[in-house]
C-alpha positions as CSV (number, residue, x, y, z in Angstrom):
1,X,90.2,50.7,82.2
2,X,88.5,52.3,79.0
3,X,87.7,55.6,78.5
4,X,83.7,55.2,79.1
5,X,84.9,53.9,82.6
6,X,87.5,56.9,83.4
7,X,84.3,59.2,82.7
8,X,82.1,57.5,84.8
9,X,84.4,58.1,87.6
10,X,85.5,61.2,86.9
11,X,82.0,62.1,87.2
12,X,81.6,60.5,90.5
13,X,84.3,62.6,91.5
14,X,83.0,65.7,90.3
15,X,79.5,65.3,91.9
16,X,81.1,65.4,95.6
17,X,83.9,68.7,94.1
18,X,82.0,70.9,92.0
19,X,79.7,72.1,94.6
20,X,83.2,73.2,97.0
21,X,83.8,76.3,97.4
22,X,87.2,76.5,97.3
23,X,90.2,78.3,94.6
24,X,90.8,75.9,91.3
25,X,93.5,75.3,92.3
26,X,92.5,73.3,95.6
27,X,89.9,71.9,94.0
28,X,91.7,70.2,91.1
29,X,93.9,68.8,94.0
30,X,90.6,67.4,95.5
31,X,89.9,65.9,91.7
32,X,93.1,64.2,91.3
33,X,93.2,62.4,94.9
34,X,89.8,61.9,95.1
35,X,90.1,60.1,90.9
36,X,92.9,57.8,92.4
37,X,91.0,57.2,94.8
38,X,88.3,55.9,93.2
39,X,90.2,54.5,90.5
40,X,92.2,51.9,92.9
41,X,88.7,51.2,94.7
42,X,87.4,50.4,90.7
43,X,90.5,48.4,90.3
44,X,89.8,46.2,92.6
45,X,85.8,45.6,92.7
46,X,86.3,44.9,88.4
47,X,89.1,42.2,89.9
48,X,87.0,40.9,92.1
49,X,83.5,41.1,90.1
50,X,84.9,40.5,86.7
51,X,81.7,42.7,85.8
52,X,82.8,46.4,84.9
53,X,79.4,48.0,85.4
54,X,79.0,45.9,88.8
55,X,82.1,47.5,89.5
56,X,81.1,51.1,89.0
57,X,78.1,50.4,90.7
58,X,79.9,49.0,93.8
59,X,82.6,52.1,93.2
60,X,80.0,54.3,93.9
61,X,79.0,52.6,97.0
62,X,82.1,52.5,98.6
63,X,82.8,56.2,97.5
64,X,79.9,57.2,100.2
65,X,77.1,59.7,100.0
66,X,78.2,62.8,97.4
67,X,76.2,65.6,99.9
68,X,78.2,64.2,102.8
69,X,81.4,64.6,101.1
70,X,80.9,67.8,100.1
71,X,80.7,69.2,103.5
72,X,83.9,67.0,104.6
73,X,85.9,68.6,101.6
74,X,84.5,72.1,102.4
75,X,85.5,72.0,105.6
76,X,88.9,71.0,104.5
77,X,89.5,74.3,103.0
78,X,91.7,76.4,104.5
79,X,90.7,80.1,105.9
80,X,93.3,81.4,103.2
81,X,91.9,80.0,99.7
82,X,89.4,82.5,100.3
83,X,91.8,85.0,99.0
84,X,93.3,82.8,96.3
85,X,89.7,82.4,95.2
86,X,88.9,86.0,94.8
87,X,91.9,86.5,92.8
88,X,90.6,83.6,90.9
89,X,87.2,85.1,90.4
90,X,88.5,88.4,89.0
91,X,91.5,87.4,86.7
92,X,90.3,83.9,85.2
93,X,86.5,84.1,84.9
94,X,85.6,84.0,81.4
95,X,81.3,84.2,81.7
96,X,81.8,88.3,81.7
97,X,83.2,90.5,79.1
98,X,86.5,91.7,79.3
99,X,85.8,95.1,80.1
100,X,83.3,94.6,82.7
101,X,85.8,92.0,84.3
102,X,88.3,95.2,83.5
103,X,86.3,97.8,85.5
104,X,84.9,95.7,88.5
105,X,88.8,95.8,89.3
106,X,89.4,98.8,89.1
107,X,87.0,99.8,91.2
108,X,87.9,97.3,93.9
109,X,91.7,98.8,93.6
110,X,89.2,102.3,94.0
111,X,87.9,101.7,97.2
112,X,90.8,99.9,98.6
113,X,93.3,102.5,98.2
114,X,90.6,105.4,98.9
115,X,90.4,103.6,102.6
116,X,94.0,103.4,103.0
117,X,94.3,107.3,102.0
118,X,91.9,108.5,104.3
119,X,94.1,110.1,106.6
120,X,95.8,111.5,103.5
121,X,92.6,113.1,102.6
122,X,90.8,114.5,106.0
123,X,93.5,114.3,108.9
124,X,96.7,115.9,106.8
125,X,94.8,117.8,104.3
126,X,96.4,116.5,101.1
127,X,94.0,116.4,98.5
128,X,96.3,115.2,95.8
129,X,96.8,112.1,96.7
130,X,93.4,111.5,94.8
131,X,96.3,111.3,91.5
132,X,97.7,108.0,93.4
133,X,94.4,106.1,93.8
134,X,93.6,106.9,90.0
135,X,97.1,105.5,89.1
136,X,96.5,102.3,91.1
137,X,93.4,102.4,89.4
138,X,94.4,102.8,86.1
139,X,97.2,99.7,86.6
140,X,94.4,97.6,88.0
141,X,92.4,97.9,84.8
142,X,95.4,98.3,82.2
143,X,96.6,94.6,84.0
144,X,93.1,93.3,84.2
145,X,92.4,93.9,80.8
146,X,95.7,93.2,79.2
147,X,95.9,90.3,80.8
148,X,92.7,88.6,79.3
149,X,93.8,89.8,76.1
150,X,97.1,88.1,76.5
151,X,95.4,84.9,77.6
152,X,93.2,84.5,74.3
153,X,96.2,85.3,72.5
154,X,98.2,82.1,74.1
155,X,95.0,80.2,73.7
156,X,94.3,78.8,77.3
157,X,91.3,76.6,75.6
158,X,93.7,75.2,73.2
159,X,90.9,75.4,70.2
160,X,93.0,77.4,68.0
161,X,96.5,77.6,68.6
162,X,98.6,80.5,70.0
163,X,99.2,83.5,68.3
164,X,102.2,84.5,69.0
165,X,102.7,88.2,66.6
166,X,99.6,89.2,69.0
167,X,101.1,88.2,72.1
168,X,103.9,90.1,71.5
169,X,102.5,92.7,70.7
170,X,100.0,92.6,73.8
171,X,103.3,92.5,76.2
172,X,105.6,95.3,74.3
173,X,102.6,97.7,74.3
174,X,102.7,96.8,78.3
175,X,105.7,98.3,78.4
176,X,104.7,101.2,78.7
177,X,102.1,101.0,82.0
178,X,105.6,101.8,84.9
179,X,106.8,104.6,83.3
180,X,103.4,105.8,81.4
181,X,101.8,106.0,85.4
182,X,104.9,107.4,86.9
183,X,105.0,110.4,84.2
184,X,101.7,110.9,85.0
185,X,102.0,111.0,88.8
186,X,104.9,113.5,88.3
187,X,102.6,115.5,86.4
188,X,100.1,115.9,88.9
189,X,102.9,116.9,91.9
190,X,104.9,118.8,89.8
191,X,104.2,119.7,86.4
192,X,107.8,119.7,85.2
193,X,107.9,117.8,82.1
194,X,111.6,117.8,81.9
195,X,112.1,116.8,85.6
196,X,109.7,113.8,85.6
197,X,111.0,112.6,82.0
198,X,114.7,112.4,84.2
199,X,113.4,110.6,86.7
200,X,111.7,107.7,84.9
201,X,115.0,106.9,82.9
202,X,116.2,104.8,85.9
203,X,112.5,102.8,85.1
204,X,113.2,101.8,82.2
205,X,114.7,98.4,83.3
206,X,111.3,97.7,85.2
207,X,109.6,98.6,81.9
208,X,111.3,96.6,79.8
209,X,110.6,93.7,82.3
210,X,106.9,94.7,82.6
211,X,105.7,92.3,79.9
212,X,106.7,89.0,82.1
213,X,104.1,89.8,84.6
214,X,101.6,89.3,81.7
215,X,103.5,86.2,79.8
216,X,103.8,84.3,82.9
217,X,100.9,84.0,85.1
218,X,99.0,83.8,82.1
219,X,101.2,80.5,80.9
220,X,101.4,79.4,84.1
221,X,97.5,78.9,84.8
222,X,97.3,77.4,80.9
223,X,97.4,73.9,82.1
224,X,95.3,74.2,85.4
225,X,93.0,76.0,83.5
226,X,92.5,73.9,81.0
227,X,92.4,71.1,82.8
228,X,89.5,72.6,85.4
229,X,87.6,73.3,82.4
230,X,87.4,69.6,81.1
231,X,86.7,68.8,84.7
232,X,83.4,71.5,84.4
233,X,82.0,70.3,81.1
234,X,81.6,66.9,82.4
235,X,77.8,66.4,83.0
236,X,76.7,65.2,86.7
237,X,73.7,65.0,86.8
């Protein structure tokens, strides 16, 4: 099988998975089962045709109506993607800017933790905790934006290669988010410098370990990432 041919079904593949909605994850699953697939039913039409384009003409015949299939896959999905596909949607989406990607967040993290503290607020009368919701605020963005930074610095596309003095310096200045929030927090209870400064010695470990949760994920979705795009550039129609 050549190249042109792998395209062709690749593309017959993405007509019926593009239009899921479903996490990347799930749906590059779909690709890759629905490809082999496809690939064995090629396999064995060119075989028996000894005609490739007869074959990817009779492929697609056998592969069934793309609309149909849709709704088979989409039904497929389980009630819990949903969530995998919102995280999805705020960390990997690369069609906004980073800031704006930064601040819709944060202001999810807003009105998640302001309907948790309720009761904080208007049943026991504690104001302050208004300083906790702007410190899970202030992480949501710090990790939002932070981590989009790290992920052009390890070059998820793979145009330019990684650069590696800026992702290190991206993860040692996110070092500083634990204990930075947790003097600040102090702060707001207290105001005894001294007295918070002691108590964030013990997080200092946790700081130190802080950059990982930038390093990794971000590696970790390199390849599925990149692989979803190629899927997305082919054209369909």
């Amino acid at each position: 099988m050549n190249e042109s041919t792998l395209t062709q079904l690749r593309i017959l593949v993405e007509r019926v998975v593009r239009r899921v909605r479903a996490s990347m994850s799930h749906k590059l699953k779909m690709r890759e089962e629905l490809l082999a697939h496809v690939s064995a039913v090629f396999e064995e039409e060119a075989a028996r045709l000894d005609d490739e384009q007869a074959a990817l003409e009779r492929t697609a015949q056998r592969f069934g109506n793309p609309a149909e299939l849709t709704g088979q896959l989409h039904a497929s999905v389980p009630t819990n993607d949903f969530l995998q596909r919102l995280l999805e949607g705020m960390a990997l989406r690369t069609d906004e800017s980073m800031l704006r990607r930064a601040v819709r967040f944060a202001v999810v993290t807003f009105f998640v933790c302001a309907i948790y503290l309720l009761p904080a607020f208007f049943v026991q009368i504690r104001p302050t905790e208004w300083a906790v919701i702007l410190a899970f605020q202030t992480t949501a963005f710090y990790f939002a934006f932070h981590s989009d930074l790290m992920r052009q610095a390890l070059d998820l596309d793979g145009a330019k290669g990684r650069l590696w003095r800026r992702a290190a310096v991206i993860a040692a200045s996110s070092s500083v988010l634990i204990s930075g929030v947790t003097i600040g927090l102090g702060l707001t209870f207290s105001g005894d410098v001294r007295s918070n400064l002691t108590d964030v010695l013990p997080l200092l470990p946790a700081a130190v370990l802080t950059p990982v949760a930038f390093v990794v994920p971000v590696d970790c979705f390199a390849a599925e990432l990149r692989s979803h795009r190629e899927w997305m550039s082919l054209q369909i129609n």
